[in-house]
N, C-alpha and C positions, 0 to 999 in steps of 0.2 A: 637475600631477603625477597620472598615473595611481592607482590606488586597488585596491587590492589584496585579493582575495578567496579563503580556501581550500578547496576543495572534494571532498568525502568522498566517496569511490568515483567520480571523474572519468574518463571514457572519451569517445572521439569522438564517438558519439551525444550523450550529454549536452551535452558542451560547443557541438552546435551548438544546442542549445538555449539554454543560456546566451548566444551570442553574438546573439540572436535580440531581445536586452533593447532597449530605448532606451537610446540615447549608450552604445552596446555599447565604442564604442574609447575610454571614458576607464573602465576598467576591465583589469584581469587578475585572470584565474583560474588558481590553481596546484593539483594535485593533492596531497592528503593523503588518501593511498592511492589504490591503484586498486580494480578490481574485482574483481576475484579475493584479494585482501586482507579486503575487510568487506562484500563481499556473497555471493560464493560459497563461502566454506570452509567445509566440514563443520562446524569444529569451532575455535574459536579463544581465546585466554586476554584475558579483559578487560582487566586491566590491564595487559599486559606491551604490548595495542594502544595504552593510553593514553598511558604513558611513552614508545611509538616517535612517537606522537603530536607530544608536548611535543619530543622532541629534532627532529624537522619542520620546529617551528612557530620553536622558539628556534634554530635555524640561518639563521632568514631575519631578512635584515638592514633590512629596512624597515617602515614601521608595518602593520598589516593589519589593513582595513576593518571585518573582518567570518566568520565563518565557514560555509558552505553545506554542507545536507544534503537528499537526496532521495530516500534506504533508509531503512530500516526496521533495526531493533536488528543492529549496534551502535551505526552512525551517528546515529541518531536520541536516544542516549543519550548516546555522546561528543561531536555538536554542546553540549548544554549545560554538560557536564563542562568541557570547556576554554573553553568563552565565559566560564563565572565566572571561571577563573581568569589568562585574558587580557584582563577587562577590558570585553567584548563583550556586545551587546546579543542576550537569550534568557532566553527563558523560566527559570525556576529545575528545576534538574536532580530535586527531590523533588518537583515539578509535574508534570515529563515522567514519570520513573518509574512515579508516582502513574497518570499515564494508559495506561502500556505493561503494567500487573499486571494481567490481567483480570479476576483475584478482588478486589482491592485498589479498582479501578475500579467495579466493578459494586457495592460496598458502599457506597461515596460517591454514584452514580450513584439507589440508593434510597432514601438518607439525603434525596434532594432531588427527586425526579423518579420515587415507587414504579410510577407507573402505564404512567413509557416504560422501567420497567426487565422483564429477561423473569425468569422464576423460575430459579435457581440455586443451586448448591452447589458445593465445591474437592472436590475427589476425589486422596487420595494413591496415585499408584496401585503403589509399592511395598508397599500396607499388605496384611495378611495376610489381610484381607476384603474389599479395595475395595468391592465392590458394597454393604455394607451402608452406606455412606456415602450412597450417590443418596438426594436428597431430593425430586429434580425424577422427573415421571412420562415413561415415554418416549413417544411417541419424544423423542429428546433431540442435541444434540451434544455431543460430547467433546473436547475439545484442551486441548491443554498453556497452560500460564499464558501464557509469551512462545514464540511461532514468528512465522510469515510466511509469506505466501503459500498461505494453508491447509496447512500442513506440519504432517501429523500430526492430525490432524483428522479426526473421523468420528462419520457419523451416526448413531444407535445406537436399534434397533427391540426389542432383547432383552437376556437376562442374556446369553446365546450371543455376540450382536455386540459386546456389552461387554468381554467375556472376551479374544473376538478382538483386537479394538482395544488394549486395554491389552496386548496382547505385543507388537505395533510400537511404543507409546509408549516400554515402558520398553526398548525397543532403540536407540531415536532419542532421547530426550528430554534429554539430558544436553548435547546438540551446543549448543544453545541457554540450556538450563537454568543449567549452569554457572557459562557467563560473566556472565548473568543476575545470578545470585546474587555474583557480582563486586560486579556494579555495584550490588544493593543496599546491600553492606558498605557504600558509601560516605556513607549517610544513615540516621537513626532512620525505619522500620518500624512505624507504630502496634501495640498490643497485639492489637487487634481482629481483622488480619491473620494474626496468630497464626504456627505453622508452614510457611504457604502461601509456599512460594517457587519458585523458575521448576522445580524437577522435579518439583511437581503436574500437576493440570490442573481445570479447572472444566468443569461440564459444567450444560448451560443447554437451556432451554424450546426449542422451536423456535419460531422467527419465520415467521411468513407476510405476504404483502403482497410488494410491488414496492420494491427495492433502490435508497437516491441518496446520494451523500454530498454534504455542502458543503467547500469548500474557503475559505481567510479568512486573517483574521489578527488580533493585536490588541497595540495600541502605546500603554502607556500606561493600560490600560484602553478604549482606544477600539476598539471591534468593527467589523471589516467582514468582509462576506461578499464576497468577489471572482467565484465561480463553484459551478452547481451539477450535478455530474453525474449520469448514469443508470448504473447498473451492473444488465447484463442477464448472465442465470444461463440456463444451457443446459435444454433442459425437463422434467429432473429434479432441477432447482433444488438442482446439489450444485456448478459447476465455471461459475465467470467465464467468459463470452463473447464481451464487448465492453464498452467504457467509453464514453456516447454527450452530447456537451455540444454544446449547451446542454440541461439538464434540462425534456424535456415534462411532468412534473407539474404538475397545477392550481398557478394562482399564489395559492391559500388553504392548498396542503401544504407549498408550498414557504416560504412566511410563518411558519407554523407547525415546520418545523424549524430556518429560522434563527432565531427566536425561541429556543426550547429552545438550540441551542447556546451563546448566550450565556450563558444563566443553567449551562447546567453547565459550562462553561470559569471562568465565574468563581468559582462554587462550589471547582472545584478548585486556584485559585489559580494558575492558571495566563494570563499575559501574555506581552508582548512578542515572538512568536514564531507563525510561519503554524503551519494545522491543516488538519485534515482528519476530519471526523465523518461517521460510515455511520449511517443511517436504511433503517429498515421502514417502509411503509405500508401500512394494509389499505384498501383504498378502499371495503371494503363496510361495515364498522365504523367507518371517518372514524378508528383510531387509531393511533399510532405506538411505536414504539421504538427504541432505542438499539444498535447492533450494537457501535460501537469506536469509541474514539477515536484520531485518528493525530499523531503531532507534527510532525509536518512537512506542506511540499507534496508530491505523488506527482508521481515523473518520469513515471510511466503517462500524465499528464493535457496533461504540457507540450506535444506537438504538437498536443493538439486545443485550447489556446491560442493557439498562435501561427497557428494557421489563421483560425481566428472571432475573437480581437482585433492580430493579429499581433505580438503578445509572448507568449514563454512565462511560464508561475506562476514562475518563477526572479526576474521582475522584484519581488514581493513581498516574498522578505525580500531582495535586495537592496536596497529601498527603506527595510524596517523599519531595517536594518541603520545607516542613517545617519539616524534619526528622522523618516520616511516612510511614511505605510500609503499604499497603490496605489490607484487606483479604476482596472480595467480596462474599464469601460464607456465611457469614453474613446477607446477603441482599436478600429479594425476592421483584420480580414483579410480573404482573399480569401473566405471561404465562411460559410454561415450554420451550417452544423453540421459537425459530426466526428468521429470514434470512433477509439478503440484497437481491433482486432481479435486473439483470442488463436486462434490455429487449434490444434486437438484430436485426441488420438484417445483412443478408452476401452478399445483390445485394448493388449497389451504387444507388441513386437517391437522386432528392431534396424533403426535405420536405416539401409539401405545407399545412398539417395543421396538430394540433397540439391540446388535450385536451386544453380547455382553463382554467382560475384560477376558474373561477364560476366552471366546470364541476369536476375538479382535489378536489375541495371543498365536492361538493353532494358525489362523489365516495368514499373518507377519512369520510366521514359523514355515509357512509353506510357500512363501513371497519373500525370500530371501531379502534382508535392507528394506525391505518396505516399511512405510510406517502408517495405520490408520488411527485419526483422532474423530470422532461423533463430535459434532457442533451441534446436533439438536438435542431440545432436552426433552427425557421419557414423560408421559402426559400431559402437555402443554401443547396449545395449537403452534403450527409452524407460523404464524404469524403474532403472535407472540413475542417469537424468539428476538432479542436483542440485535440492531445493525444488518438486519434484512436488506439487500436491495428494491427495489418498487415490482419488480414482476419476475420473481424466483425465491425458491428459502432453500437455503444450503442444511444441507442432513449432515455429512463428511467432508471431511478432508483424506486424499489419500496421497500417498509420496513414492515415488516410484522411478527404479532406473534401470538401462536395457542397453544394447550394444549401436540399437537402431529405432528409427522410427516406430517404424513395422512393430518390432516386436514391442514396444512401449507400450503402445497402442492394443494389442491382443493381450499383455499382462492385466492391464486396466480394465477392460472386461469382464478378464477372468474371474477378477477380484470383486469388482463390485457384484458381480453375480454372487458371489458368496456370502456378499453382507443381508441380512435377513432382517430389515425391517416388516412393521406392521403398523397399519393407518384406518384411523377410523372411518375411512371411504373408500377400503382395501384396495387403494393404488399401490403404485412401487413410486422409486425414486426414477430419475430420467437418469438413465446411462450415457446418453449420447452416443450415436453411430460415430467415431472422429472418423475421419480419413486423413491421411496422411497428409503433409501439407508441403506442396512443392509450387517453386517458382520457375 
């Protein structure tokens, strides 16, 4: 009998990732919700998602496995809300929480770990002085408690840019905050947390050093680290550029943060359930810290999975899911490395065309496994666009794998030289010169 799986914010893309598993056909995956449900809406009510949820989930008439997430809040919240209460193996939802509060996060994170934590404070930024709240010296970042995607988020060099900054927050903050605060209702809030709920914001040290997260899981108490990636920042280290696996860091940094990850995943009482922790390293100081923690796997990562071990991270917690942690090292694909590519621009304009399906086709036809998806939409200004970061608007997505750096690097290029937008300030997108990246 097949084995039945439901999966939050399901879309074609995705799902051919999912089918990319081992012993893919003794499996089904059903959607519980799509995409434009709980990953792109402005603005949505926690619980009224969760009860459409449950009536979903109790309309299907057969047993079910298990339940899959690969967004970030809401999914990442309601995966563990209805896995307790159908029975399914995940993490405890005051676990996940606990990891999605960045103030909440960050106090436990120095309770056990002061020296990978950065200096911080909660800043309310409705309060009538915000600024006299910073305790941290700038420059600093600023962002709301729960977003994504860097939404709402910003560097901050003065009282000036501070000032600035919190009149976009408190315009936008709420879209997210809100429902937030839904989902805290649904558990005890230590004291210590105090007022800080999702329509604050923390505003933290800046980190320097070179960007990697790992990705893992744990069943049981049993730790594994399945993959570790590179996340490269464009060379004003404000706006993602590319996500590049397998991790070139020394294999003494890379020991070194999956170490730490254990001890703060179990610190926070958090099991059963894949992850995803972001790391700094300064390589001139030999030290690290702690950027976020994620509760899930990133669908950002799944193709350059199934390229270098040919399963995507999707095989994880399906495996946790029926009392199984993965060892991907098991697994080869066609190429040694692979990256997500985000293609950029940092002027605003609308975009008036766009590669079309037939052209996006020949291109992937002559980029063998490549895959290109367009994130912006035809005649809309790029600031418009939905979960922008504060200073870049993503055009593309491109996916790509190679034997080597080197050539990763020059296929990416080649590629986006081929993609043929048009902008009503007849710029291009930013390709970015990369250069290779070595320690």
């Amino acid at each position: 009998m097949p084995k039945h799986f439901f999966v939050l914010g399901l879309d074609p893309l995705r799902r051919s990732f999912l089918e990319s598993i081992r012993d893919a056909g003794e499996y089904r995956f059903h959607p519980l919700f799509n995409i434009d449900e709980v990953v792109n809406p402005t603005t949505f009510d926690y619980d009224a998602t969760l009860e459409e949820a449950r009536r979903r989930l109790d309309a299907f008439s057969g047993p079910i496995t298990g339940i899959l997430g690969h967004w970030d809040f809401p999914s990442s919240v309601l995966l563990p809300h209805l896995s307790r209460e159908y029975g399914l193996r995940s993490a405890s939802l005051e676990a996940v929480l606990k990891c999605e509060h960045k103030y909440w996060c960050r106090l436990e994170q120095r309770k056990l770990m002061p020296e990978w934590t950065p200096e911080f404070c909660a800043v309310n930024p409705f309060a009538e002085k915000p600024l006299e709240q910073l305790t941290v010296d700038y420059p600093l970042w600023l962002k709301p408690i729960k977003a994504h995607s860097s939404f709402l988020g910003f560097r901050i060099e003065s009282a000036e840019q501070f000032n600035d900054a919190l009149r976009s927050i408190r315009a936008g903050i709420h879209s997210f905050g809100d429902p937030f605060n839904q989902a805290l209702a649904h558990i005890s809030v230590p004291k210590e947390v105090g007022a800080v709920d999702g329509n604050w914001c923390i505003a933290e040290q800046i980190i320097t050093g070179k960007q990697c997260g790992i990705e893992g899981a744990l069943l049981d108490g049993d730790y594994r680290v399945h993959g570790i990636v590179d996340t490269v920042k464009d060379n004003k280290n404000r706006s993602f550029t590319r996500y590049d696996y397998p991790s070139v860091w020394p294999r003494q940094a890379r020991e070194k943060i999956c170490n730490a990850g254990a001890e703060l995943l179990r610190h926070m009482g958090f099991d059963n359930s894949p992850f995803g922790i972001e790391f700094f390293w300064d390589a001139k100081t030999n030290t690290f810290k702690v950027l976020e923690i994620n509760t899930r796997i990133s669908q950002s990562h799944s193709d350059q999975f199934i390229k270098v071990h040919g399963v995507s991270n999707h095989q994880v917690p399906i495996d946790l899911a029926q009392g199984r942690i993965t060892d991907l090292g098991q697994c080869r694909g066609n190429y040694n490395t692979a990256a997500k590519f985000m293609l950029r621009r940092y002027s605003d304009a609308v975009l008036e065309r766009a590669p079309s399906e037939e052209e996006i086709k020949h291109i992937e036809r002559e980029f063998p496994h490549s895959k290109v998806v367009i994130t912006a939409t035809r005649d809309r200004r790029l600031s418009e666009q939905p979960m922008q970061d504060s200073y870049s608007f993503e055009i593309a997505n491109i996916w790509l794998g190679a034997q080597n750096q080197q050539e990763l690097l020059e296929k990416y290029h080649r590629l986006a030289d081929s993609l043929h937008f048009q902008f009503s300030d007849g710029g291009e997108p930013e390709s970015f010169q990369f250069n290779r990246v070595r320690y």
